[in-house]
ZAFISE-689247 format. One line per field, with one value per residue (C-alpha): residue number from 1; residue in three letters; x, y, z. Coordinates in steps of 0.25 Angstrom, whole numbers, always signed. Layout:
BEGIN
n = [NUM; ...]
res = [ALA; ...]
px = [X; ...]
py = [Y; ...]
pz = [Z; ...]
//
This chain:
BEGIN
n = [1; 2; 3; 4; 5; 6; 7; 8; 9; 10; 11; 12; 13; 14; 15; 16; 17; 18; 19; 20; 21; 22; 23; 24; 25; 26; 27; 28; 29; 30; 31; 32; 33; 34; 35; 36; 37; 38; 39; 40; 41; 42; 43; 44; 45; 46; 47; 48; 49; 50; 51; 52; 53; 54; 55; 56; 57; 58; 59; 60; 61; 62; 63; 64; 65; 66; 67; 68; 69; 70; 71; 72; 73; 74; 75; 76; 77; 78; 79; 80; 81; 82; 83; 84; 85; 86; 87; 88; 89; 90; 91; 92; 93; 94; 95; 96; 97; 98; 99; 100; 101; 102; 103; 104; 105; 106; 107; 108; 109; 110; 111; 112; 113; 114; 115; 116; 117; 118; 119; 120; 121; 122; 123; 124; 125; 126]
res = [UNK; UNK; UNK; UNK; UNK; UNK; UNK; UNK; UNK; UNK; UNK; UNK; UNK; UNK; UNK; UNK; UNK; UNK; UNK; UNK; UNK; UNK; UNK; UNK; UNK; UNK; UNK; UNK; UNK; UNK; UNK; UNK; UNK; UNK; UNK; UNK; UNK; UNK; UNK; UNK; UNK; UNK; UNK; UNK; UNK; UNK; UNK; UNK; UNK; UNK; UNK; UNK; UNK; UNK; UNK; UNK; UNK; UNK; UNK; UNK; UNK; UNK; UNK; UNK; UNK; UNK; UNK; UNK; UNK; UNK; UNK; UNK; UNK; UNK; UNK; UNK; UNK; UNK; UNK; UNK; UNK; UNK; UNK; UNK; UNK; UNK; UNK; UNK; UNK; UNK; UNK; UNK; UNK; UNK; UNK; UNK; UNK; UNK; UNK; UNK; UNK; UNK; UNK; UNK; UNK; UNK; UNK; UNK; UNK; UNK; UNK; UNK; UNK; UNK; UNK; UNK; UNK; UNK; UNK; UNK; UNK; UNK; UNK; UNK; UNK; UNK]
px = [+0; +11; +17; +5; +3; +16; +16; +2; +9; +20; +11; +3; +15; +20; +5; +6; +18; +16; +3; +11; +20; +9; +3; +16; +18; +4; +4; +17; +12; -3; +5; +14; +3; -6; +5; +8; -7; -8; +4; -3; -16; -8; +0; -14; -20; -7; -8; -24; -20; -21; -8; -15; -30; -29; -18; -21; -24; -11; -4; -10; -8; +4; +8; +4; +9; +20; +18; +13; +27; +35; +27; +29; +42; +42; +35; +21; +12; -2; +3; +7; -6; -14; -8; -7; -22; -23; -16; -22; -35; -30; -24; -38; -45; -34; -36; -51; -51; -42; -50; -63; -55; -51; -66; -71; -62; -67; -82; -78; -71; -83; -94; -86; -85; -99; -102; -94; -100; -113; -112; -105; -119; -126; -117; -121; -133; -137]
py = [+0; +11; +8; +11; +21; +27; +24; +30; +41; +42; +43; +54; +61; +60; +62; +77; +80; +79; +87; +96; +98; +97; +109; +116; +115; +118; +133; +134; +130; +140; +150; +150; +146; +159; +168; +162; +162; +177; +179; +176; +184; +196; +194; +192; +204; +211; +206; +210; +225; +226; +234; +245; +242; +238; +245; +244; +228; +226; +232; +226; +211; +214; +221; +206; +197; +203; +203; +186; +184; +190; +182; +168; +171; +173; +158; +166; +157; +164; +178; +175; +167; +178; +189; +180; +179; +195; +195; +186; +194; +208; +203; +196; +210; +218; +210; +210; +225; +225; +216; +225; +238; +231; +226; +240; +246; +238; +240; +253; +253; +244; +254; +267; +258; +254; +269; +273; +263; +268; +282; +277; +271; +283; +291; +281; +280; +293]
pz = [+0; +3; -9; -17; -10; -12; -26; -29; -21; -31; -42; -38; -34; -47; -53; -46; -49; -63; -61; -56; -68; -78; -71; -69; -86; -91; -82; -90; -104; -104; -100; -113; -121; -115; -118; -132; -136; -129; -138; -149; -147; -145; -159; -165; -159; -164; -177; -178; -177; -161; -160; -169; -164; -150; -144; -130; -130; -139; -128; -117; -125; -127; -113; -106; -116; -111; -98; -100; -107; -94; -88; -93; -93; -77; -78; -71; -79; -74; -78; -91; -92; -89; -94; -108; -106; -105; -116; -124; -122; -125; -138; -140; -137; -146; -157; -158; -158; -168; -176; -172; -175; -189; -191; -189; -199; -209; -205; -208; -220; -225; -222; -228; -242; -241; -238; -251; -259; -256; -259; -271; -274; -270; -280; -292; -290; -290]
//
């Protein structure tokens, strides 16, 4: 009976103990991955226009991807998590109104042709 006992001992200790490393990994791998994604989203937003369209969220996507860089390198796995998620979002919020903005322009644009087309109607026609 001790020995079973001792053995079953030995394998739960080993069973935790490699819990453990498994956990200690995956708070390591979200984080890389969060910043990377984040990393992403702000080069998309970037590339939509959001430097020109929306300044203020560039800057503040950029100012904490930053900040989520500094702090994966300082192996703080929540801040860089979470600042990559703030990121994430204010690129997400950049690049939609730089699409909107973009969108609008064309609404725009579309309704002045149409207005020229119909008074270039009116002129034929009378």
């Amino acid at each position: 009976m001790t020995r079973g006992f001792l053995r079953n001992g030995f394998y739960l200790g080993c069973a935790a103990a490699l819990t453990l490393m498994v956990g200690c990994t995956s708070m390591k791998t979200p984080a890389t991955a969060d910043v990377a994604v984040s990393r992403a989203a702000v080069a998309n937003a970037a590339s939509a226009g959001g430097g020109e369209l929306a300044p203020a969220e560039m800057t503040s996507a950029r100012e904490k991807m930053q900040r989520a860089n500094a702090a994966l390198a300082a192996k703080d796995y929540k801040l860089a998590r979470d600042l990559a998620a703030q990121a994430q979002a204010d690129a997400q919020l950049a690049q939609s109104k730089a699409n909107s903005a973009k969108a609008t322009a064309a609404a725009q644009a579309l309704s002045e042709d149409i207005r020229l087309m119909r008074e270039e109607l009116d002129r034929a026609n009378k």
